[in-house]
C-alpha positions in Angstrom: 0.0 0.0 0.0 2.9 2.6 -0.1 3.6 3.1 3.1 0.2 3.3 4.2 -0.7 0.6 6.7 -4.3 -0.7 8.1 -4.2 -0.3 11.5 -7.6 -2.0 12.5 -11.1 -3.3 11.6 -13.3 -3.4 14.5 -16.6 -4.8 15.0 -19.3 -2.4 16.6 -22.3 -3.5 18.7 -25.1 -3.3 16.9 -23.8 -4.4 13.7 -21.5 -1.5 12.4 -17.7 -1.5 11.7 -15.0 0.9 12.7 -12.5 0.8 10.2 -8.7 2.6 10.7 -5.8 3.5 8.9 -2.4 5.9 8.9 -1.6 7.7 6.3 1.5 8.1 4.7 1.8 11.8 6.6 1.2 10.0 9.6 -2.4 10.8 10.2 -5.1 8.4 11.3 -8.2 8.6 10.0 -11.3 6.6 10.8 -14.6 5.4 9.5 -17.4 4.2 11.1 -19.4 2.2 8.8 -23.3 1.0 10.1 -25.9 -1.8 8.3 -28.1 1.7 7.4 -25.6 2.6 5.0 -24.6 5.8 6.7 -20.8 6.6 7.4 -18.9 8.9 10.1 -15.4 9.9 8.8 -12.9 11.2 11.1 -9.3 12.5 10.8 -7.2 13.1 13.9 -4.3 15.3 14.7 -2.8 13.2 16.6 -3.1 9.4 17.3 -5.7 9.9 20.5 -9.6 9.8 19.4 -10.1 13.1 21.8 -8.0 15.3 19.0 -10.5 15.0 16.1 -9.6 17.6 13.1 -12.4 17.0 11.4 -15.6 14.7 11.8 -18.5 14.2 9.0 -21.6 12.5 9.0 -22.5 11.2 5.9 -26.0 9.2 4.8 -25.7 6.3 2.6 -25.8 8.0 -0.7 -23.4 10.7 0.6 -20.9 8.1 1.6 -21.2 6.1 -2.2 -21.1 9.5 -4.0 -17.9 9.4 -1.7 -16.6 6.0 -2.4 -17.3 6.5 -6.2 -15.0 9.8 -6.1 -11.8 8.1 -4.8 -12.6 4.8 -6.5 -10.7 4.6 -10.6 -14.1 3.8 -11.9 -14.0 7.8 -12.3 -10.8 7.0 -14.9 -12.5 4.9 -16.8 -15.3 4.9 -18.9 -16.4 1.3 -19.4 -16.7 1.1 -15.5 -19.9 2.3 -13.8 -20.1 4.7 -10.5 -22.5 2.8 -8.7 -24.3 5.3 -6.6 -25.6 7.4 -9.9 -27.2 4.0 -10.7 -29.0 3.7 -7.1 -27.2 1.0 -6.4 -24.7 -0.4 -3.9 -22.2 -2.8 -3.3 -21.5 -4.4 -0.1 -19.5 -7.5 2.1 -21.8 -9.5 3.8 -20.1 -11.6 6.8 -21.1 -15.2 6.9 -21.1 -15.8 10.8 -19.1 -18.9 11.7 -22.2 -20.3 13.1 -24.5 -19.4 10.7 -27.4 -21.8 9.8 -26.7 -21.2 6.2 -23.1 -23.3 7.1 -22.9 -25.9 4.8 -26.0 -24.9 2.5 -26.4 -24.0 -0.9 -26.5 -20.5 -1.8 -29.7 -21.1 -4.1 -31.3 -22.1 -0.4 -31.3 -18.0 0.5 -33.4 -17.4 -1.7 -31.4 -14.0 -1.7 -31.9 -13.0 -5.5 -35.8 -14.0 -5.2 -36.5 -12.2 -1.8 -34.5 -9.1 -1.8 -33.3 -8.3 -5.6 -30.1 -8.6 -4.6 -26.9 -10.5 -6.9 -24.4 -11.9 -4.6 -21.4 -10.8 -7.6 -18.8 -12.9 -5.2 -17.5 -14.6 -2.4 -14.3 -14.3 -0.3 -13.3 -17.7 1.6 -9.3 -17.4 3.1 -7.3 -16.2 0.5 -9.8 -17.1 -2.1 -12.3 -15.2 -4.2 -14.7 -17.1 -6.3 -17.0 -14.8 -8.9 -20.2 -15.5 -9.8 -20.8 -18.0 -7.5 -24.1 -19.9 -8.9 -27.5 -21.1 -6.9 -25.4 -24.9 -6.4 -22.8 -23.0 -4.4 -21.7 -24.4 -0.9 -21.7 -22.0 2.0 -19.5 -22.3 4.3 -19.1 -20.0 7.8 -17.1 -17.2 7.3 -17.6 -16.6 3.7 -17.6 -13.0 3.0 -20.7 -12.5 0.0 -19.9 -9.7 -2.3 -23.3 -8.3 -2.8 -24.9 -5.3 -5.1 -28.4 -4.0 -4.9 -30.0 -1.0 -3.7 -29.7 -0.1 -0.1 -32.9 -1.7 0.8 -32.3 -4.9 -1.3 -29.0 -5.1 0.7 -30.5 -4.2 3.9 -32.8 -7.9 3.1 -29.7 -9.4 2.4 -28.3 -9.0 5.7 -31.5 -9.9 7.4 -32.0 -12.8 5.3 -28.3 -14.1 6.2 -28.8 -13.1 9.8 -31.8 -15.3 10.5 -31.8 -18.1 12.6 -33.3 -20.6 10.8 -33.7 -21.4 6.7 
């Protein structure tokens, strides 16, 4: 990364993740990312939480338009910027004791009930696209998922429950 170095991905109660990093000047900045969609960046001064430079609150489209700024799709044209379509793209954590363990991904029903595509999934070091309806689960999976916020929201819920 160029010097830059994560320092830390923490879970949050109630489902949200605090995500932090150094820059290569040194600074730490942090974002707190929650299921709604909506995003709190902060940059610090200097490396204790109480010296905040600067703090926004951002709602889910805010953050995408965001995220599509600093992402290259911007540099090229045969990519699209997600949030100008209404949609959004998201990693869905398979718990390690998740019902789903062991299941077929057609099982969900994920597609049907929410509109969502799962696009991928991350397993160790692995990534396997396009995974198809036959597709084993297994507990810790990480889906890679695109939809609108809503359909994502279902997603999560649907993957969440505890039961089939």
């Amino acid at each position: 990364m160029g010097g830059v170095g994560r320092v830390g991905r923490t879970p949050l109660a109630g489902g949200g993740v605090r995500y932090e990093l150094v820059t290569r000047e040194r600074r730490r900045v942090s974002v707190v990312a929650r299921p709604d969609g909506s995003r709190t960046l902060s940059v610090y001064r200097g490396e204790h939480c109480d010296d905040t430079t600067v703090s926004l609150e951002l709602d889910g489209d805010e953050a995408a338009a965001v995220v599509d700024a600093l992402l290259p799709s911007h540099h090229s044209p045969s990519l699209l910027p997600t949030a100008e379509l209404g949609l959004v793209a998201e990693r869905i954590e398979l718990p390690s004791a998740s019902p789903w363990d062991g299941r077929v991904l057609g099982d969900t029903r994920i597609r049907t009930e929410t509109g969502v595509s799962v696009v991928a999934v991350l397993r160790r070091a692995e990534a396997v696209p396009s995974p198809g309806p036959g597709f084993r689960l297994a507990g810790g999976d990480i889906l890679i998922v695109i939809g609108t916020r809503e359909g994502v929201g279902g997603a999560i819920s649907v993957l969440g429950r505890t039961g089939p």
